[in-house]
N, CA, C and O atoms as CSV, one atom per row, in Angstrom:
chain,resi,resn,atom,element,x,y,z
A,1,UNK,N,N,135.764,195.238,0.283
A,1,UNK,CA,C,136.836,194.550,0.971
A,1,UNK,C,C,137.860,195.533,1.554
A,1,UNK,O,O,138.256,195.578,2.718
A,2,UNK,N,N,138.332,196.578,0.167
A,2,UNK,CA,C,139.041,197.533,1.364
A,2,UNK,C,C,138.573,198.488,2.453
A,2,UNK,O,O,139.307,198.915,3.344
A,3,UNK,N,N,137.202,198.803,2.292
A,3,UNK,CA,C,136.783,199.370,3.676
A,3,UNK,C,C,136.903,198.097,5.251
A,3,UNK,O,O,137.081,198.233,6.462
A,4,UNK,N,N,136.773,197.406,4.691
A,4,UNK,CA,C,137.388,196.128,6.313
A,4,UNK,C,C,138.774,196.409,6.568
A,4,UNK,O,O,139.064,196.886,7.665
A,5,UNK,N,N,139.452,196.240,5.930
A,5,UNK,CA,C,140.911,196.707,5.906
A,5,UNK,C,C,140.863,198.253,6.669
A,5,UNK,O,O,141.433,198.456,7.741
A,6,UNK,N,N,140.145,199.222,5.986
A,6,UNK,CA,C,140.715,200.206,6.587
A,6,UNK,C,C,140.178,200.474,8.122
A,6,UNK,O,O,140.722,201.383,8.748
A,7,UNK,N,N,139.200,199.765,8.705
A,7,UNK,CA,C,138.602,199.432,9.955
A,7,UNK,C,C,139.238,199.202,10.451
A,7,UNK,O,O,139.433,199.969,11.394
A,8,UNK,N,N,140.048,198.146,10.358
A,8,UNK,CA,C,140.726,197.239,11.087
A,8,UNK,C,C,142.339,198.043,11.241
A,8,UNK,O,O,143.103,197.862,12.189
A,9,UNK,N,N,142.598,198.944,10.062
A,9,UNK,CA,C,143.514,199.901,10.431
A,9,UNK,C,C,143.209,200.775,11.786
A,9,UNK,O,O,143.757,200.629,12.879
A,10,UNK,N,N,142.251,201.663,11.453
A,10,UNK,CA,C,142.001,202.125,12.044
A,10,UNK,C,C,141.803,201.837,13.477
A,10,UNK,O,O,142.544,202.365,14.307
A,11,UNK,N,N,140.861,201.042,13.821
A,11,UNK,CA,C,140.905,199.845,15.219
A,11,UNK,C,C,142.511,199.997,15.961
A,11,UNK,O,O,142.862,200.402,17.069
A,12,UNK,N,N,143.327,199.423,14.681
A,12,UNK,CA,C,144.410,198.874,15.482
A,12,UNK,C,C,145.472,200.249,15.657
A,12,UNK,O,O,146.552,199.969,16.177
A,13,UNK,N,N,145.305,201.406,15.350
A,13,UNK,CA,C,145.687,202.869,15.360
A,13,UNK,C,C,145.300,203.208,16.882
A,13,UNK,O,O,146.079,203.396,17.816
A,14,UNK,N,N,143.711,203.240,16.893
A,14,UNK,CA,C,143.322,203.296,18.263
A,14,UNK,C,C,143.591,202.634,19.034
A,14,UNK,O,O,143.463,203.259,20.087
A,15,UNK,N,N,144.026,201.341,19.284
A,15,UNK,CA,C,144.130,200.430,20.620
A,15,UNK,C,C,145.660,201.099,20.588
A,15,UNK,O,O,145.763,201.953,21.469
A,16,UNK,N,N,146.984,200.912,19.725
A,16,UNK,CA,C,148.291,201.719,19.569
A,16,UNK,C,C,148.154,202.908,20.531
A,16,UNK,O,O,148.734,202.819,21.613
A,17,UNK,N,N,147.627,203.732,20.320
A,17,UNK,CA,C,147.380,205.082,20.974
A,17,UNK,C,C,146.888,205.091,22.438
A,17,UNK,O,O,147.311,205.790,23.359
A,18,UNK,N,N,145.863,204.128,22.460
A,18,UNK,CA,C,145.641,204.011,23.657
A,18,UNK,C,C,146.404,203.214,25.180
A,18,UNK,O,O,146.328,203.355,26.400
A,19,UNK,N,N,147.330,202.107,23.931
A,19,UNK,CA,C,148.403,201.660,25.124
A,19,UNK,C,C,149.587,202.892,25.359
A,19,UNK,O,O,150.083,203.060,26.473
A,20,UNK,N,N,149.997,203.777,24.105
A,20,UNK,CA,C,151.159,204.550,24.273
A,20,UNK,C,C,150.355,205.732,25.210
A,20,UNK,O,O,151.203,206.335,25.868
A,21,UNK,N,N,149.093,206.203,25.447
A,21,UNK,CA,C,149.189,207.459,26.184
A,21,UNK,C,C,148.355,207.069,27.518
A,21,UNK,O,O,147.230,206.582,27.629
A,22,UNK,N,N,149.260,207.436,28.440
A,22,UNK,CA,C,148.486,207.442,29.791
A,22,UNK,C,C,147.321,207.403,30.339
A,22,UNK,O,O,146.563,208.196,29.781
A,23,UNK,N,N,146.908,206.914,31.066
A,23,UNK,CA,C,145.554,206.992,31.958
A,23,UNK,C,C,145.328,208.361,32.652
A,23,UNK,O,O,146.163,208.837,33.422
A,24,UNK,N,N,144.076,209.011,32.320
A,24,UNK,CA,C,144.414,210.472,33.052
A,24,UNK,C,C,142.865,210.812,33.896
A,24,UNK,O,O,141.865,210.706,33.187
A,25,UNK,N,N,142.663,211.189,35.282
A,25,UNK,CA,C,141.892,211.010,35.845
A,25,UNK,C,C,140.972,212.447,35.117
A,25,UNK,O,O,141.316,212.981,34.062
A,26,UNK,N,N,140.208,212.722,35.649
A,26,UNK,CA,C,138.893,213.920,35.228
A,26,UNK,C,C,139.445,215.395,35.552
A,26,UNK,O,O,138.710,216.362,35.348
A,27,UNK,N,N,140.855,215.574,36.100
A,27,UNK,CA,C,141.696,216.155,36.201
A,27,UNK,C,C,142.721,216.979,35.210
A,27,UNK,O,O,143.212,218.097,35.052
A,28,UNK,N,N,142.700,215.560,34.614
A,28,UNK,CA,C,143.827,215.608,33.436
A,28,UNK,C,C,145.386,215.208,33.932
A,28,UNK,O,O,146.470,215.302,33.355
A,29,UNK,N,N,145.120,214.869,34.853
A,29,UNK,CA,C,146.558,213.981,35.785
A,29,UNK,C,C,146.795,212.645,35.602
A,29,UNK,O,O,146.052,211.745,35.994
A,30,UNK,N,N,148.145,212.469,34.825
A,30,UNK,CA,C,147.956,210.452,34.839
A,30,UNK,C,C,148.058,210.368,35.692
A,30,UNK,O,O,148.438,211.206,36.509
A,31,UNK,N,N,147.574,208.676,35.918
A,31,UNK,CA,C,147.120,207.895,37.040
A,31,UNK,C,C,148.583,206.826,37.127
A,31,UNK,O,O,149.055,206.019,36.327
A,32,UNK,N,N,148.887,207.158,38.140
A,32,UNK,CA,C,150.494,206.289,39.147
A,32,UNK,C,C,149.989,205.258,39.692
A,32,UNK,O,O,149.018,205.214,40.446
A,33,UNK,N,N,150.784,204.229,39.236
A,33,UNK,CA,C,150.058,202.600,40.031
A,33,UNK,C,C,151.595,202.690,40.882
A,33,UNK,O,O,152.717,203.156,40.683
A,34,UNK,N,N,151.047,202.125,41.675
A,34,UNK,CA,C,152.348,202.073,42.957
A,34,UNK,C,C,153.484,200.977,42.463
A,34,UNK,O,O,153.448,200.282,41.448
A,35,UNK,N,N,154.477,201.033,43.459
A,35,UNK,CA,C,155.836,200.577,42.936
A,35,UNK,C,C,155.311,199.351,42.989
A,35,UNK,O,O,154.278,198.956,43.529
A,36,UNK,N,N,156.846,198.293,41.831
A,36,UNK,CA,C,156.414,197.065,42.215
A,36,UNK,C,C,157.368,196.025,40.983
A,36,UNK,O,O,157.622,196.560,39.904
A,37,UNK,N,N,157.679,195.075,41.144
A,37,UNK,CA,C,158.737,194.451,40.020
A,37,UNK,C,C,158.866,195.002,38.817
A,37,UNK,O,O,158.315,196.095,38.683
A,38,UNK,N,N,159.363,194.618,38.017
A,38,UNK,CA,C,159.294,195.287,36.669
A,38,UNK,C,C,159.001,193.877,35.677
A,38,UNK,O,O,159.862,193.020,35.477
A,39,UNK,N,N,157.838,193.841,35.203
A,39,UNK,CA,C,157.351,192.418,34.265
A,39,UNK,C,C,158.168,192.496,33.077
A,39,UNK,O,O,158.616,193.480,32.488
A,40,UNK,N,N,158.305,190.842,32.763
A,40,UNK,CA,C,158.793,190.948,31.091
A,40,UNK,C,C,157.546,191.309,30.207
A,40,UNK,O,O,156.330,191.154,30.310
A,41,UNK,N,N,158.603,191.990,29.081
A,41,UNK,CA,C,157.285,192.532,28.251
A,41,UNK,C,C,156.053,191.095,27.427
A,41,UNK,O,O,156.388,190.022,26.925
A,42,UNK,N,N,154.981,191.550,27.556
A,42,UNK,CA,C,153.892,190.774,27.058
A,42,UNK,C,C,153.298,189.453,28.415
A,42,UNK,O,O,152.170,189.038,28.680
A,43,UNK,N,N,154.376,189.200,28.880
A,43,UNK,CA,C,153.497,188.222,30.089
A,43,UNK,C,C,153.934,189.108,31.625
A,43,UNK,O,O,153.696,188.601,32.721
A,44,UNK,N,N,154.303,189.876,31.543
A,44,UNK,CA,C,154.890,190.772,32.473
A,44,UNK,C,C,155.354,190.121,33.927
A,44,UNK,O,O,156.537,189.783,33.875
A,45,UNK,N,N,154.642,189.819,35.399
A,45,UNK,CA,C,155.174,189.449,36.286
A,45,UNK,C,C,154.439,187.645,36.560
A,45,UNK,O,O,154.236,187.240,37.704
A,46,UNK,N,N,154.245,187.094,35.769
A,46,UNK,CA,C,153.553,186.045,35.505
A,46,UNK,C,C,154.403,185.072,35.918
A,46,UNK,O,O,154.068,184.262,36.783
A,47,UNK,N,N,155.575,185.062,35.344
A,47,UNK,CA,C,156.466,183.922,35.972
A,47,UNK,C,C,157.305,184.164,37.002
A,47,UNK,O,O,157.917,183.188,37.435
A,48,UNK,N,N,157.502,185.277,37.534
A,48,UNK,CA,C,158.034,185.123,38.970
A,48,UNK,C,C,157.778,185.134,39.852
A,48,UNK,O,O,158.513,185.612,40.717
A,49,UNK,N,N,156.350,184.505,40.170
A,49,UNK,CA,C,155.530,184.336,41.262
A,49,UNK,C,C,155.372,182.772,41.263
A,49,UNK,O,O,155.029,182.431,40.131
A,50,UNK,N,N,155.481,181.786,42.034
A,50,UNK,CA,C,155.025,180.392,41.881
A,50,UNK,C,C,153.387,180.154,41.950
A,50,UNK,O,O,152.619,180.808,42.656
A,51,UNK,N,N,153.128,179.377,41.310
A,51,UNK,CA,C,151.645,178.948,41.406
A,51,UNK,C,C,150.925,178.234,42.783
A,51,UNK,O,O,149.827,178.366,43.324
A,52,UNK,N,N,152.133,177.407,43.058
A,52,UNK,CA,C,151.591,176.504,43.961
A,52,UNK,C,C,151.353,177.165,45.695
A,52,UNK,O,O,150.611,177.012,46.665
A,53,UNK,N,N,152.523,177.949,45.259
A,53,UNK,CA,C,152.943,178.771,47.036
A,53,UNK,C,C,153.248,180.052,46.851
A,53,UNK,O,O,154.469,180.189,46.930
A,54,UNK,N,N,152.748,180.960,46.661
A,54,UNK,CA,C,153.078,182.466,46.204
A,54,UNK,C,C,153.475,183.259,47.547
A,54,UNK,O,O,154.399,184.068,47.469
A,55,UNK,N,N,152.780,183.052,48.849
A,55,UNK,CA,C,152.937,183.378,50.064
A,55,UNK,C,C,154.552,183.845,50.199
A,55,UNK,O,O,154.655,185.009,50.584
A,56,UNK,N,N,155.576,183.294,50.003
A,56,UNK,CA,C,157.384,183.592,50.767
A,56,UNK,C,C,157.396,185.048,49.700
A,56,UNK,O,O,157.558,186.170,50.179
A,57,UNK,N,N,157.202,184.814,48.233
A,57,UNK,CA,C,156.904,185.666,47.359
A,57,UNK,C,C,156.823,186.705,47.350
A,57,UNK,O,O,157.612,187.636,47.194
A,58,UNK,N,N,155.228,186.549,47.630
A,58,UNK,CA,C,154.578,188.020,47.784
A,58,UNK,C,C,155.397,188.423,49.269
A,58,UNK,O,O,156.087,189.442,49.244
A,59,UNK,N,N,155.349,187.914,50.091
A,59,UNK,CA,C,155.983,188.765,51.836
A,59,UNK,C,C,157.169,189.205,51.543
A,59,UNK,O,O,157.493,190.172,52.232
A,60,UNK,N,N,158.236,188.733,50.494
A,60,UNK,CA,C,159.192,189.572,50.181
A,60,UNK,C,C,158.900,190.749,49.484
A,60,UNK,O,O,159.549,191.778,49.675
A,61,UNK,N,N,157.677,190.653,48.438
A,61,UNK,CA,C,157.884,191.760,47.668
A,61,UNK,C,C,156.777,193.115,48.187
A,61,UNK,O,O,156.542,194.165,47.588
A,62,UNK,N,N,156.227,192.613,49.542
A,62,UNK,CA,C,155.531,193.285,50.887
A,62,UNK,C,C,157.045,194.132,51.481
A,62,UNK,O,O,157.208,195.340,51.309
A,63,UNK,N,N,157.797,193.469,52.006
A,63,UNK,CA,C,159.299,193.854,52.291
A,63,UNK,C,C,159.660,195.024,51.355
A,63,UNK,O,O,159.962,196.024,52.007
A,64,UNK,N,N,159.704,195.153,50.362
A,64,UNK,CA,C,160.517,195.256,49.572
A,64,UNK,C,C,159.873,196.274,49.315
A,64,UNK,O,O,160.545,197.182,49.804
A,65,UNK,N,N,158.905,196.741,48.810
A,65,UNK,CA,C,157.780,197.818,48.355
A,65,UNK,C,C,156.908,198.003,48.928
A,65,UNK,O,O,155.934,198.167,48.193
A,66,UNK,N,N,156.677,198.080,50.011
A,66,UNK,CA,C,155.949,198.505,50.893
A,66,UNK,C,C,154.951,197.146,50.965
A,66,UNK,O,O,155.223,196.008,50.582
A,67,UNK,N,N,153.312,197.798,51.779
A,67,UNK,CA,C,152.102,196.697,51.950
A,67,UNK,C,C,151.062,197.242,50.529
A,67,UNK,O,O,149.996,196.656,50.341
A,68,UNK,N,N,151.408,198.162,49.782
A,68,UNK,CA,C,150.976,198.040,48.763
A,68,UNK,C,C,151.700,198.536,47.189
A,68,UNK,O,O,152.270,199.568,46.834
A,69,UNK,N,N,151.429,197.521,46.636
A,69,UNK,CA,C,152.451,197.080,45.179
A,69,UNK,C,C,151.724,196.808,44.236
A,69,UNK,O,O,150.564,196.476,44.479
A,70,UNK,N,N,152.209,196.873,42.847
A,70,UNK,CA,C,151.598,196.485,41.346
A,70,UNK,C,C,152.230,195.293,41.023
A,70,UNK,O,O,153.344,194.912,41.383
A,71,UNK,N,N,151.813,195.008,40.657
A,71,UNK,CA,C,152.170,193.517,39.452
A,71,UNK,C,C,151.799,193.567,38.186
A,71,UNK,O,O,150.696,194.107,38.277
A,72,UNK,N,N,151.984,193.367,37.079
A,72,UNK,CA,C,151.643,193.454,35.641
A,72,UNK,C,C,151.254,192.153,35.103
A,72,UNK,O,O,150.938,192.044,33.918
């Protein structure tokens, strides 16, 4: 039983590590996602986009940050 436990430590050590350290190309350079709102944490830009009509939306945030942008 405690070797599951310590799996599941372990597991969750690695996914930790892997959200805290950067994406790094074959280079060894992290990888820059282009500008773009700043999401709340855990649902990130989810609710400030409308579902029904996203179009006025997005063309502002085209405006705003260029013709290409991130969303989270």
């Amino acid at each position: 039983m405690t070797s599951i436990w310590i799996a599941v430590a372990l597991l969750a050590g690695l996914y930790l590590l892997k959200l805290l350290l950067p994406a790094r190309d074959k280079n060894g350079v992290a990888y820059r996602l282009p500008p773009g709102p700043r999401g709340w944490p855990i649902v990130g830009s989810t609710f400030q986009i409308p579902s029904e009509n996203p179009t006025p939306v997005l063309t502002k945030l085209a405006e705003k940050y260029g013709e290409m942008y991130a969303l989270s």
